[in-house]
C-alpha positions in Angstrom: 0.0 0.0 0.0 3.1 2.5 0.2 3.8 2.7 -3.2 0.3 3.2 -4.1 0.1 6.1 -1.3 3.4 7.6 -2.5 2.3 7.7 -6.0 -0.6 9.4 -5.3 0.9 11.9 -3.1 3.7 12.7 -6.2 0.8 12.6 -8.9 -1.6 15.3 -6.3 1.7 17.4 -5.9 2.9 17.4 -9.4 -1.0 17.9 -10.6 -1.0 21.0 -7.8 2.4 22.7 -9.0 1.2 22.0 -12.5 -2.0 24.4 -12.0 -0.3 26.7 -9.9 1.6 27.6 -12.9 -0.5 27.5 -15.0 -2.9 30.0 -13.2 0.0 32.2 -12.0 0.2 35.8 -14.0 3.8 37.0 -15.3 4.9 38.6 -12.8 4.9 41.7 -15.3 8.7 41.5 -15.5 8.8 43.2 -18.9 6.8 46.0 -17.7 9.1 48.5 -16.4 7.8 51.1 -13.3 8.3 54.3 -13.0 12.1 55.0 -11.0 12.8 52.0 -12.3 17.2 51.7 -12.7 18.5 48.8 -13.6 22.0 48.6 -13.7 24.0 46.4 -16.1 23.9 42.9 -16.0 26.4 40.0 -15.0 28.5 38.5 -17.0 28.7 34.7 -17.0 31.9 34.2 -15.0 30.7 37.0 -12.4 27.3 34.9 -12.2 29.0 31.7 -11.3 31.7 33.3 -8.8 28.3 34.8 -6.8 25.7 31.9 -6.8 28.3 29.1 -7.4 32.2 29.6 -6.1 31.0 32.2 -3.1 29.0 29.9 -0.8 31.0 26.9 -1.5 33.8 29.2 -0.5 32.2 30.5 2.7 30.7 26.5 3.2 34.7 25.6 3.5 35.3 28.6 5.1 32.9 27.8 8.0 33.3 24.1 8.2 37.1 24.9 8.5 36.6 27.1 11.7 34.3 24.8 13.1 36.6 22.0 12.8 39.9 23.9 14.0 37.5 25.5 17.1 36.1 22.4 18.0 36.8 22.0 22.0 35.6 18.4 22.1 38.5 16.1 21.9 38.1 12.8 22.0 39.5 10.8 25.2 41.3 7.4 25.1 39.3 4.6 26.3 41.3 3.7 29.7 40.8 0.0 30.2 
């Protein structure tokens, strides 16, 4: 009876995101407003060093301190 519950729940979630779409307006992104400023756009390499190299930096970065900081050492079993 799992699988038959599971496929139901994808198949109700999928169907659900489905409509959402297709209901949802454009967001009117090509409309521009009034004060709008846009300043010029990334470039590919820029793109990747933000959203890609930057937090796997700062992932490294933090796992790094957290390992170097860590105060729990483990003790020697004494037998």
């Amino acid at each position: 009876m799992d699988k038959k519950n599971a496929l139901r729940a994808g198949a109700l979630a999928a169907g659900t995101t489905l409509m959402m779409l297709l209901m949802s307006s454009p967001a009117l992104a090509l409309t521009r407003d009034d004060g709008d400023d846009p300043g010029s756009g990334l470039s590919v390499i820029e793109t990747l060093g933000l959203y890609v190299v930057l937090p796997i930096v700062l992932f490294a970065g933090i796992t790094g301190l957290v390992m170097v900081l860590d105060k729990s050492h483990k003790q020697p079993k004494q037998g």
